[in-house]
mmCIF file as Biopython writes it, N, C-alpha, C and O atoms, coordinates in Angstrom:
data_model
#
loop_
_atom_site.group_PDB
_atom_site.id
_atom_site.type_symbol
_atom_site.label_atom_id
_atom_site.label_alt_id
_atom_site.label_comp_id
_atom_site.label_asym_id
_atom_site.label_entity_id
_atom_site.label_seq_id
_atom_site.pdbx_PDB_ins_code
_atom_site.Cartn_x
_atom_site.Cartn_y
_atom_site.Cartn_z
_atom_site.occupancy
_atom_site.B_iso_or_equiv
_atom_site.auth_seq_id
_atom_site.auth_asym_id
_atom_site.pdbx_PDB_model_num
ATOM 1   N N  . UNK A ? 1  ? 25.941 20.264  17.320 1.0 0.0 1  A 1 
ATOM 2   C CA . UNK A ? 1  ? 25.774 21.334  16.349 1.0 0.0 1  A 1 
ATOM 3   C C  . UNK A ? 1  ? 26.263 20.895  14.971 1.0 0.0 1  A 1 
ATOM 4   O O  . UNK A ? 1  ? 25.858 21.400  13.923 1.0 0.0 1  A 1 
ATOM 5   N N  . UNK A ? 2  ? 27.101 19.986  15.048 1.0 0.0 2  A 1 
ATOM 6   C CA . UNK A ? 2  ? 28.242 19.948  13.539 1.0 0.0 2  A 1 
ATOM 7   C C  . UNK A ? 2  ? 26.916 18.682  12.866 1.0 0.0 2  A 1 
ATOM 8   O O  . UNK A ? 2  ? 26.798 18.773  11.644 1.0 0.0 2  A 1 
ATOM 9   N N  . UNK A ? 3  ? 26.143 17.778  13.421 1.0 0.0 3  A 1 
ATOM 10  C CA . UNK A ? 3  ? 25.297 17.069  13.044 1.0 0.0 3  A 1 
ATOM 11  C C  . UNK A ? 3  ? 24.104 17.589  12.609 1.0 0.0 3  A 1 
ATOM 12  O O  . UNK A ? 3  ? 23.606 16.984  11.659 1.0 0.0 3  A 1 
ATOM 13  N N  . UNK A ? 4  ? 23.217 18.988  13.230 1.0 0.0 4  A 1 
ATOM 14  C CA . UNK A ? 4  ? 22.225 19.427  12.623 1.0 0.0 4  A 1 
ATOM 15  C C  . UNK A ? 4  ? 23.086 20.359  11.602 1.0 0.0 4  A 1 
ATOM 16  O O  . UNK A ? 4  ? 22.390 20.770  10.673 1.0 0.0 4  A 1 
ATOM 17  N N  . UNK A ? 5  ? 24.303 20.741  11.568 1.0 0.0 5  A 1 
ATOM 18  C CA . UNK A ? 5  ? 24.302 21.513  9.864  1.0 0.0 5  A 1 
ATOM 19  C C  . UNK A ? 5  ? 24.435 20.506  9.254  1.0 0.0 5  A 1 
ATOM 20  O O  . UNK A ? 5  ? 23.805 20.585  8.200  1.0 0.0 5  A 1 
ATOM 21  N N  . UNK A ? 6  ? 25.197 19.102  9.427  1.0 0.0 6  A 1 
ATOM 22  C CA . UNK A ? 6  ? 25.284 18.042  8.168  1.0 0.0 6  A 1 
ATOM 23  C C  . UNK A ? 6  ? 23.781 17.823  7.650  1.0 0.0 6  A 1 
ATOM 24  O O  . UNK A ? 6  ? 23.359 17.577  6.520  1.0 0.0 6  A 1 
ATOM 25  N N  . UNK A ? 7  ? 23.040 18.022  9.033  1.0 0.0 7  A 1 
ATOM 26  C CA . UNK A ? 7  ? 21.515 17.533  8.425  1.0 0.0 7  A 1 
ATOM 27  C C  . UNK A ? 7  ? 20.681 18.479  7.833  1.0 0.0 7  A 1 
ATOM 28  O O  . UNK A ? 7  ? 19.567 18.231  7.372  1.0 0.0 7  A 1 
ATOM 29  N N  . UNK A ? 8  ? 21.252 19.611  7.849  1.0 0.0 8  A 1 
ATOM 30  C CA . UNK A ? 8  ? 20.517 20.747  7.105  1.0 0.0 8  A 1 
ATOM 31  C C  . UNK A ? 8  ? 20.900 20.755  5.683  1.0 0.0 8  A 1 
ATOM 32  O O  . UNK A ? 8  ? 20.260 20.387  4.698  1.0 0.0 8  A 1 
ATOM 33  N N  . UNK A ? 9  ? 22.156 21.285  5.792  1.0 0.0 9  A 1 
ATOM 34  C CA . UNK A ? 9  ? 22.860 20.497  4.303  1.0 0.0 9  A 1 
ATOM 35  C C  . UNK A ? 9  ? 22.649 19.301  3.609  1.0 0.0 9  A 1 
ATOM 36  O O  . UNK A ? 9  ? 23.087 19.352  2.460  1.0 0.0 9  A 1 
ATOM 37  N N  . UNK A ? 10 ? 22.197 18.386  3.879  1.0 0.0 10 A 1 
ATOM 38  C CA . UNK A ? 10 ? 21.628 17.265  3.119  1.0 0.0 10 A 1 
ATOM 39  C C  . UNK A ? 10 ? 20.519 17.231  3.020  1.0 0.0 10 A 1 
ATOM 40  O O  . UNK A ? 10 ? 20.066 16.507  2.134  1.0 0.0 10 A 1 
ATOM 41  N N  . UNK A ? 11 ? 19.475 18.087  3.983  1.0 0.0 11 A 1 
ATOM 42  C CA . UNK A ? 11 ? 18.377 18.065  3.686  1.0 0.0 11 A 1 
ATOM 43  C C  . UNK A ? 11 ? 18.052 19.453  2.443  1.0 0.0 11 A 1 
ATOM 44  O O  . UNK A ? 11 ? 17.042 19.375  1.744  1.0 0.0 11 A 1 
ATOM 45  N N  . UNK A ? 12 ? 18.943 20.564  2.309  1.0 0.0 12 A 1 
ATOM 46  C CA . UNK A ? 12 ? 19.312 21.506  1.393  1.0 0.0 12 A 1 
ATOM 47  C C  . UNK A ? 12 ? 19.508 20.864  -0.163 1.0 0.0 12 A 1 
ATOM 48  O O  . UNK A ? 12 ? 18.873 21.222  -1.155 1.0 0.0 12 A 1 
ATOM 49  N N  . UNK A ? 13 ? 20.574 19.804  -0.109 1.0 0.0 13 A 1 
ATOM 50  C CA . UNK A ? 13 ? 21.075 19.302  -1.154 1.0 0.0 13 A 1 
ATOM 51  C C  . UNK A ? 13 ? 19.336 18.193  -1.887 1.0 0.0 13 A 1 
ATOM 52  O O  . UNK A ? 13 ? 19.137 17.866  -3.057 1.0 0.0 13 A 1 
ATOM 53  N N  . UNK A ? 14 ? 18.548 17.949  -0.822 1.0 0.0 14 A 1 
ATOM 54  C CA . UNK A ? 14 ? 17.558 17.198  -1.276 1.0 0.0 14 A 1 
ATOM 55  C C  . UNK A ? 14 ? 17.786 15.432  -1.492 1.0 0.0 14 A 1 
ATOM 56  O O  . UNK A ? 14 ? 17.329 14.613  -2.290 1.0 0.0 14 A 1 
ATOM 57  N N  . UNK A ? 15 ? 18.968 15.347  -0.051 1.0 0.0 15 A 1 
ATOM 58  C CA . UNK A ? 15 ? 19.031 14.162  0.066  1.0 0.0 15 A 1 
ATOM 59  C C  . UNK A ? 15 ? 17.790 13.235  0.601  1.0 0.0 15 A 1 
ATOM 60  O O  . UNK A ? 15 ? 17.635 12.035  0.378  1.0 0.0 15 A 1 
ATOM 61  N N  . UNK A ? 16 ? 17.000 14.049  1.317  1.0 0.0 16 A 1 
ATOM 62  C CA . UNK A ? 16 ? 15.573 13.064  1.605  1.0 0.0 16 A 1 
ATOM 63  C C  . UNK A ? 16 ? 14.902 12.634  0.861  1.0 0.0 16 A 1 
ATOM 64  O O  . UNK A ? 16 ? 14.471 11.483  0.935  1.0 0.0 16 A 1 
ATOM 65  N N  . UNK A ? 17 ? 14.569 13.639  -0.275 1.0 0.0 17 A 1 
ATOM 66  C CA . UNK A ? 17 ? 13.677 12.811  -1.627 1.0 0.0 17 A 1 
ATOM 67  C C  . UNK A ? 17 ? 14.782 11.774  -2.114 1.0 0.0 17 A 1 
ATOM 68  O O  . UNK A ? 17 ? 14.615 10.626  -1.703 1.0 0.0 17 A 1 
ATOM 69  N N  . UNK A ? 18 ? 15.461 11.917  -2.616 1.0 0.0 18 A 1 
ATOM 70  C CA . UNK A ? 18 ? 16.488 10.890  -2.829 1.0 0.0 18 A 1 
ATOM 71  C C  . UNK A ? 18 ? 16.593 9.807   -2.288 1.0 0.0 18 A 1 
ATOM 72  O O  . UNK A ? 18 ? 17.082 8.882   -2.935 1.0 0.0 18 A 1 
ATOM 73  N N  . UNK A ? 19 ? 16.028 9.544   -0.518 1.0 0.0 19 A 1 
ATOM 74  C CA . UNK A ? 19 ? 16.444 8.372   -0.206 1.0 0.0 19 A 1 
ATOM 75  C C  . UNK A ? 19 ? 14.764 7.858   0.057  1.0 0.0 19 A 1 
ATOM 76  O O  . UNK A ? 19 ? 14.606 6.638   0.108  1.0 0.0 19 A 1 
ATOM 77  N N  . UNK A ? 20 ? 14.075 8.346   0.148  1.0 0.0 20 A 1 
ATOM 78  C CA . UNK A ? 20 ? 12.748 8.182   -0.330 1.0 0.0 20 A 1 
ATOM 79  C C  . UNK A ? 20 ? 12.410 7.178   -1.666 1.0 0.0 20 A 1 
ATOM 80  O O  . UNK A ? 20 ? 11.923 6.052   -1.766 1.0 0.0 20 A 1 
ATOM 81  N N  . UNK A ? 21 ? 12.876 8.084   -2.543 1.0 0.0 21 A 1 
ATOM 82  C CA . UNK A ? 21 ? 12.945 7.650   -4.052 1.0 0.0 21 A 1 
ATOM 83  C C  . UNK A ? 21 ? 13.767 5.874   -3.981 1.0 0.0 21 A 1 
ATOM 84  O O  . UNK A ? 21 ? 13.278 4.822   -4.392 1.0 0.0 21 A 1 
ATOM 85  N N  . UNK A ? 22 ? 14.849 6.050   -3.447 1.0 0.0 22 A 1 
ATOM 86  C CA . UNK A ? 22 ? 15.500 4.731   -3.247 1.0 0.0 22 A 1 
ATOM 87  C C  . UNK A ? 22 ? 14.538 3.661   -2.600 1.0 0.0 22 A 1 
ATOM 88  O O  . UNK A ? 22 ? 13.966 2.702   -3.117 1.0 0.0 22 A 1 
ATOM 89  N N  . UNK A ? 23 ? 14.544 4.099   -1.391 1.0 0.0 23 A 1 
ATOM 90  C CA . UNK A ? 23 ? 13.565 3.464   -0.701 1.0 0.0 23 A 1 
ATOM 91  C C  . UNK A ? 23 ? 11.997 2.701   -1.541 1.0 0.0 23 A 1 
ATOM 92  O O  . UNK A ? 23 ? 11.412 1.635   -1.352 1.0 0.0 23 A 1 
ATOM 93  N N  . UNK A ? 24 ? 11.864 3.333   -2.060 1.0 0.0 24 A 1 
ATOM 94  C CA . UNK A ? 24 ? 10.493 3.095   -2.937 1.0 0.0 24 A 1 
ATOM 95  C C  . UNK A ? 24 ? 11.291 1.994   -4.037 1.0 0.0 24 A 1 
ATOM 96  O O  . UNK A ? 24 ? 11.179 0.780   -3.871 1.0 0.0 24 A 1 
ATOM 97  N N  . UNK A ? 25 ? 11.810 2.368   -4.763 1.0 0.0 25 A 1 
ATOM 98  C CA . UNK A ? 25 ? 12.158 1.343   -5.891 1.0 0.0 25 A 1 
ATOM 99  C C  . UNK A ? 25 ? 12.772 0.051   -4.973 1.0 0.0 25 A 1 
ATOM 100 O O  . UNK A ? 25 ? 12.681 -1.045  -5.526 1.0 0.0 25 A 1 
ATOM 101 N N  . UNK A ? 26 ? 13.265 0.073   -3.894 1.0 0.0 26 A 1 
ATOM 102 C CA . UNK A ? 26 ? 13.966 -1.492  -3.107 1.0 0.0 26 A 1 
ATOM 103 C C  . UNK A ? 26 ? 12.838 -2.323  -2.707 1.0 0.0 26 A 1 
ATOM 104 O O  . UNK A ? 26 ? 12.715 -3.539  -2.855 1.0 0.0 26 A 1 
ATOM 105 N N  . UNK A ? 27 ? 11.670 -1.116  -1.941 1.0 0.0 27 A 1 
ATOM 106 C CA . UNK A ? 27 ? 10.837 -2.221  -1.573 1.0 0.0 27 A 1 
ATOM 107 C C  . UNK A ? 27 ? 10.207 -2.547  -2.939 1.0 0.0 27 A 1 
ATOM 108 O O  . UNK A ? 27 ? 10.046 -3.768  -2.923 1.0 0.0 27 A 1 
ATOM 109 N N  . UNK A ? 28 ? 9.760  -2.043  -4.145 1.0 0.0 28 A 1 
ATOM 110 C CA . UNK A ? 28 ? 9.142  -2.603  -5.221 1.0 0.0 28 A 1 
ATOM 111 C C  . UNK A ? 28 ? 9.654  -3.970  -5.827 1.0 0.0 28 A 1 
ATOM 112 O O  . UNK A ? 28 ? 9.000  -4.884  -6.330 1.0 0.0 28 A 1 
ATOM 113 N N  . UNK A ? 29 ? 10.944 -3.849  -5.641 1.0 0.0 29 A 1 
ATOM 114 C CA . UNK A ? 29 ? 12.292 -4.249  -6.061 1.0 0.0 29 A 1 
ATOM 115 C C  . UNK A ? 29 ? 11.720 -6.060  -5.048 1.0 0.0 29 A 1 
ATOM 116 O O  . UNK A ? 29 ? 11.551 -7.202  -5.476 1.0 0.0 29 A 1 
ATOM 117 N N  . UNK A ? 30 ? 11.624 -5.571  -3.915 1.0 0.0 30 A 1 
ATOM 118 C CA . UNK A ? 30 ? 11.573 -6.694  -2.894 1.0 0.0 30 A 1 
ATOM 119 C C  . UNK A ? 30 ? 10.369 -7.370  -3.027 1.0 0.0 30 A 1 
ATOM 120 O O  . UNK A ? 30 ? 10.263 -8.576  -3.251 1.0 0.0 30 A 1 
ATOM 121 N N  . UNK A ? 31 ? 9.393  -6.514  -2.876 1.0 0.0 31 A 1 
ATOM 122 C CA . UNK A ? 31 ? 8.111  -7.341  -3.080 1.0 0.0 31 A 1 
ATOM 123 C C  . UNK A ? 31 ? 7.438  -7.895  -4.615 1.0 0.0 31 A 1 
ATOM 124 O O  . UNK A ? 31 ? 6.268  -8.277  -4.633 1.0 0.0 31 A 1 
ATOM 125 N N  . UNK A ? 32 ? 8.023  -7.899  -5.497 1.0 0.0 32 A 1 
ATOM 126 C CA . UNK A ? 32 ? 8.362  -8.133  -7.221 1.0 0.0 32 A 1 
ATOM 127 C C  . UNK A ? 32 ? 9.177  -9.929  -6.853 1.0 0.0 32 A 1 
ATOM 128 O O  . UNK A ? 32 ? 9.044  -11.067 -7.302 1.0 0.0 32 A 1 
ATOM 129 N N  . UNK A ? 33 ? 9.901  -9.334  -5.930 1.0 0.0 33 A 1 
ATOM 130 C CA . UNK A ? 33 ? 10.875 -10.801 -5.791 1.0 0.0 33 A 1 
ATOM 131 C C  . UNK A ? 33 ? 9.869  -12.009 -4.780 1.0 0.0 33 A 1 
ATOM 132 O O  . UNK A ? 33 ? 9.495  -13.161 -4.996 1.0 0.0 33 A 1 
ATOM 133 N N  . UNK A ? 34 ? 9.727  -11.215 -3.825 1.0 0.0 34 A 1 
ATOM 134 C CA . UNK A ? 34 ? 8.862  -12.515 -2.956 1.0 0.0 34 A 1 
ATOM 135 C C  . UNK A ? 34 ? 7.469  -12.813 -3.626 1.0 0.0 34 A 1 
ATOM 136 O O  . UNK A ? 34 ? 6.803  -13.773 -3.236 1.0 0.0 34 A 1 
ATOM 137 N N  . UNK A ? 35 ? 7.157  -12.224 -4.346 1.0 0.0 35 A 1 
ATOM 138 C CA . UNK A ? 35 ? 5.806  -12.671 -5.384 1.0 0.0 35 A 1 
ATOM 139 C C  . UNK A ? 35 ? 6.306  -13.757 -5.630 1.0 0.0 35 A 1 
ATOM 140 O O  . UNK A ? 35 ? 5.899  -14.667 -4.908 1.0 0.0 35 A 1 
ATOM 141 N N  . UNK A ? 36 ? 7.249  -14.093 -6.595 1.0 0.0 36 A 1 
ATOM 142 C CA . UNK A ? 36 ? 7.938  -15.265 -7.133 1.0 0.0 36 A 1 
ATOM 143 C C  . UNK A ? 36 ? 7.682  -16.738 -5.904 1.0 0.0 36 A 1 
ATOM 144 O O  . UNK A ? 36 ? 7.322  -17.888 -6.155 1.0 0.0 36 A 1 
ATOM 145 N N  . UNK A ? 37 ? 7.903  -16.342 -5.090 1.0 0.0 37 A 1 
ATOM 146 C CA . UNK A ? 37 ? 8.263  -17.356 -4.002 1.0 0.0 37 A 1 
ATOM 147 C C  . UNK A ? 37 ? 7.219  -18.396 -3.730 1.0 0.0 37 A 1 
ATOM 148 O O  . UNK A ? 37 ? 6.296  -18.269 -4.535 1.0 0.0 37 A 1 
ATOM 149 N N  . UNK A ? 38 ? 7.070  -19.182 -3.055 1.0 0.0 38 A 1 
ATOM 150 C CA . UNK A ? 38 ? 5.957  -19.726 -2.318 1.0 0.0 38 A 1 
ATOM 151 C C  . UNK A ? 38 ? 5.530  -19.405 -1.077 1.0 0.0 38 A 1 
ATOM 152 O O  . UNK A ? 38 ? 5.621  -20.067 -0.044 1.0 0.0 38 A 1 
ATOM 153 N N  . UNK A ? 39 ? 5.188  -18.634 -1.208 1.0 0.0 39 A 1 
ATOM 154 C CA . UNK A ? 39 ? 4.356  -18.302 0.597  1.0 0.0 39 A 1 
ATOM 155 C C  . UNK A ? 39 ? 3.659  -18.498 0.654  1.0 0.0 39 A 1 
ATOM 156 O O  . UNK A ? 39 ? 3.155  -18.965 -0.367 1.0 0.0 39 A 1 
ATOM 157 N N  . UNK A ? 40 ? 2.696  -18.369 2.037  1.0 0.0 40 A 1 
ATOM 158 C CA . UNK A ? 40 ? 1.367  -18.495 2.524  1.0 0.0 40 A 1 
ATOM 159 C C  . UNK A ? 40 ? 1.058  -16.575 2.524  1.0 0.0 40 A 1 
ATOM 160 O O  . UNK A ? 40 ? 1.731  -15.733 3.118  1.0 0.0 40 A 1 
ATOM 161 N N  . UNK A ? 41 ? -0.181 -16.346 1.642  1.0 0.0 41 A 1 
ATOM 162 C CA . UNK A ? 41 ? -0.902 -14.919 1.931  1.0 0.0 41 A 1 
ATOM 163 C C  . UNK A ? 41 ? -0.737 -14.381 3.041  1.0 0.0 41 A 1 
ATOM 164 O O  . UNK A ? 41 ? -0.531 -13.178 2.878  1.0 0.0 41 A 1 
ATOM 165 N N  . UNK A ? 42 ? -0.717 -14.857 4.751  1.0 0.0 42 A 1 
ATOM 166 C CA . UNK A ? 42 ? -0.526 -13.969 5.559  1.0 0.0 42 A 1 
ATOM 167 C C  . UNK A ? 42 ? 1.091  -13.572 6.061  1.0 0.0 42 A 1 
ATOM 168 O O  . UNK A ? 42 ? 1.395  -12.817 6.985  1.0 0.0 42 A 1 
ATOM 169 N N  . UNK A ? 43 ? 2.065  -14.371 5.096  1.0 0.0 43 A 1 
ATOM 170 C CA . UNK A ? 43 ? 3.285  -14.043 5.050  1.0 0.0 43 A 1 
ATOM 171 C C  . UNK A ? 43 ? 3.837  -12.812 4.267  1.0 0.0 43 A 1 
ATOM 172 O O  . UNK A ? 43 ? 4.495  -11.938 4.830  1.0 0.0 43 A 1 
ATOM 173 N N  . UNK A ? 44 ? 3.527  -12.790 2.918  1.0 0.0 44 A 1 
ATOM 174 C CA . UNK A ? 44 ? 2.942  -11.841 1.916  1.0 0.0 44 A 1 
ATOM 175 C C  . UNK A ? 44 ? 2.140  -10.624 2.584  1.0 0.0 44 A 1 
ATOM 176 O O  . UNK A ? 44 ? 2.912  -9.666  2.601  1.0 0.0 44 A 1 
ATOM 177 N N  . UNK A ? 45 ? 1.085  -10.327 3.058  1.0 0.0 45 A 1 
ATOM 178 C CA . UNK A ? 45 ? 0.887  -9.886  3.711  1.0 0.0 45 A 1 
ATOM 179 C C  . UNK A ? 45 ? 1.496  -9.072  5.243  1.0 0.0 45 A 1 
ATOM 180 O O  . UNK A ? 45 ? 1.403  -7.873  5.507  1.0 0.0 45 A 1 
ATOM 181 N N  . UNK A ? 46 ? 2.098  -10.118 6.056  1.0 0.0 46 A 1 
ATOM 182 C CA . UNK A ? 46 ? 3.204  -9.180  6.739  1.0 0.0 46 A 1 
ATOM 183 C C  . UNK A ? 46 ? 4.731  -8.322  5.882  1.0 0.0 46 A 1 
ATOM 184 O O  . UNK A ? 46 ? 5.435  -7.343  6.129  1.0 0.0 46 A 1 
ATOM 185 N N  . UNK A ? 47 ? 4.656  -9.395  4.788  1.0 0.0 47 A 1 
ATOM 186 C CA . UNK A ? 47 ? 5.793  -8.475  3.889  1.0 0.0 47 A 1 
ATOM 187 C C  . UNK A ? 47 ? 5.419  -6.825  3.554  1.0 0.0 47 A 1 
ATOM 188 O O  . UNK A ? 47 ? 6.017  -5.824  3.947  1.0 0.0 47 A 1 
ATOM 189 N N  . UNK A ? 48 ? 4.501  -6.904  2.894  1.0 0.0 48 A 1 
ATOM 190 C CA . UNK A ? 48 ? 3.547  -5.620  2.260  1.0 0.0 48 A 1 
ATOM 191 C C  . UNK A ? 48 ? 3.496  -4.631  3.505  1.0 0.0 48 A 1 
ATOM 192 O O  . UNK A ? 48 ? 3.859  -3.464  3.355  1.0 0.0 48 A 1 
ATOM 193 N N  . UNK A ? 49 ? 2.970  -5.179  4.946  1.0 0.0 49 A 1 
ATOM 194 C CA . UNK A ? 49 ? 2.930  -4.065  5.442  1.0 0.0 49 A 1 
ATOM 195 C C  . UNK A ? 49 ? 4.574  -3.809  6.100  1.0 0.0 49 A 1 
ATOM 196 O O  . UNK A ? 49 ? 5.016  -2.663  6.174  1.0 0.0 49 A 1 
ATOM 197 N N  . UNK A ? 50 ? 5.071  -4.539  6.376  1.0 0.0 50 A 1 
ATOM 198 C CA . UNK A ? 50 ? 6.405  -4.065  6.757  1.0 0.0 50 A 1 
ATOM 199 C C  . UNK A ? 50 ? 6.836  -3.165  5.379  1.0 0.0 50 A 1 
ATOM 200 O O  . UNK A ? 50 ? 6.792  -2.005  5.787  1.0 0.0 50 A 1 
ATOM 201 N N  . UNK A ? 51 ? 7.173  -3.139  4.157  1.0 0.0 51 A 1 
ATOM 202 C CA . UNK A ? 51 ? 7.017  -2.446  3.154  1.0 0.0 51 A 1 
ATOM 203 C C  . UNK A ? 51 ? 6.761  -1.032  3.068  1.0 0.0 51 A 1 
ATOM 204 O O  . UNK A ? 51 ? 7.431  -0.086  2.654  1.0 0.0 51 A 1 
ATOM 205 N N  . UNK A ? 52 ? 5.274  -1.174  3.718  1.0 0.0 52 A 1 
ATOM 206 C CA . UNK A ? 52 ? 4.715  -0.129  4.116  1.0 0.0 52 A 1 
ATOM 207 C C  . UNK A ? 52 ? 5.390  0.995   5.141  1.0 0.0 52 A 1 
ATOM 208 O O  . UNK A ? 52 ? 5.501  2.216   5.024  1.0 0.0 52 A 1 
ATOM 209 N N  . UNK A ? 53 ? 5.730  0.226   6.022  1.0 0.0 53 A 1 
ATOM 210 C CA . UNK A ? 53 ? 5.902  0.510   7.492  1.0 0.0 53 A 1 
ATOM 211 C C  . UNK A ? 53 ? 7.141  1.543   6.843  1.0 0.0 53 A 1 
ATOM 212 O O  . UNK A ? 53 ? 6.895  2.745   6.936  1.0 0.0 53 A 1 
ATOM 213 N N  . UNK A ? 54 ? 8.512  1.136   6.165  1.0 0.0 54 A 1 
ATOM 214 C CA . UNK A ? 54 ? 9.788  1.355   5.484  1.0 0.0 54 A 1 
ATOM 215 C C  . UNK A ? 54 ? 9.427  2.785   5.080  1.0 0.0 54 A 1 
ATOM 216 O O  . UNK A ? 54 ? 9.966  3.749   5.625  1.0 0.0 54 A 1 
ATOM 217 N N  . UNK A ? 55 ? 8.418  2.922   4.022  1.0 0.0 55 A 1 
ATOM 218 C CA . UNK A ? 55 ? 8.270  4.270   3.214  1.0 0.0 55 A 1 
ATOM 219 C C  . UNK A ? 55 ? 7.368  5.170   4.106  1.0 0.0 55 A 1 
ATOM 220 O O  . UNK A ? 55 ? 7.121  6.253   3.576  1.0 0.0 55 A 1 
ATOM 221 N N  . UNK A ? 56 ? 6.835  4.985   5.297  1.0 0.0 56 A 1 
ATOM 222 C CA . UNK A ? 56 ? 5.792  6.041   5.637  1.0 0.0 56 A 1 
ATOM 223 C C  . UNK A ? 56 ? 6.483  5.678   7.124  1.0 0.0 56 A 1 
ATOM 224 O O  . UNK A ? 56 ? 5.836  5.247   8.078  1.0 0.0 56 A 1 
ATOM 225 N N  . UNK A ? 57 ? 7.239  5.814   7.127  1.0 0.0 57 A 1 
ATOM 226 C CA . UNK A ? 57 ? 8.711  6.221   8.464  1.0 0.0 57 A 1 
ATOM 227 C C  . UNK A ? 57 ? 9.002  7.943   8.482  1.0 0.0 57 A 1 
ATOM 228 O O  . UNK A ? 57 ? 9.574  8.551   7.577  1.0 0.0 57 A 1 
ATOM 229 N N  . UNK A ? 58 ? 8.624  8.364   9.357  1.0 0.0 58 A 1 
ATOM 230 C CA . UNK A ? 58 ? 8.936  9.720   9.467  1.0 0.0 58 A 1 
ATOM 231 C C  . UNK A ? 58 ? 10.527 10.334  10.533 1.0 0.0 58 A 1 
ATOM 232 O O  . UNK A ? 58 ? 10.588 11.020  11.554 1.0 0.0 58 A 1 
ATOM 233 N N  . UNK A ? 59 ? 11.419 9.796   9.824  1.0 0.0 59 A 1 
ATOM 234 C CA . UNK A ? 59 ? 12.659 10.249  11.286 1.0 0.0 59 A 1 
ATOM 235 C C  . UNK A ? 59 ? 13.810 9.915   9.621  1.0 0.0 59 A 1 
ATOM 236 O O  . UNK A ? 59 ? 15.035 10.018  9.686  1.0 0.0 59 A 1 
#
C-alpha cells in the first residue's frame, strides 16, 4: 500500500513526464555521441532501436 501512494504521488507531482523528458534528451545525448564513432550501420542500427525500445517502455 505505502508503494502505490508513493506511486500516485509521483505520478500527481508529474514525475513521469519528467523522466520521459530525461529519458529523451540521454538517448539523443547517446546517439549524437555514437554517430561520432566508427561503427558498422547494423551496429548503429541496433543502437537506434534499443533507443527506441528505452522511450516507448510502458512500466
Amino acid at each position: 500500500a505505502d508503494i502505490e501512494a508513493a506511486r500516485r504521488a509521483l505520478e500527481a507531482a508529474g514525475a513521469r513526464e519528467h523522466a520521459l523528458d530525461v529519458a529523451a534528451e540521454l538517448t539523443v545525448r547517446a546517439r549524437e555521441r555514437i554517430a561520432a564513432l566508427p561503427l558498422d550501420e547494423t551496429v548503429r542500427a541496433e543502437f537506434a532501436d534499443a533507443c527506441h525500445a528505452v522511450l516507448t517502455r510502458r512500466s
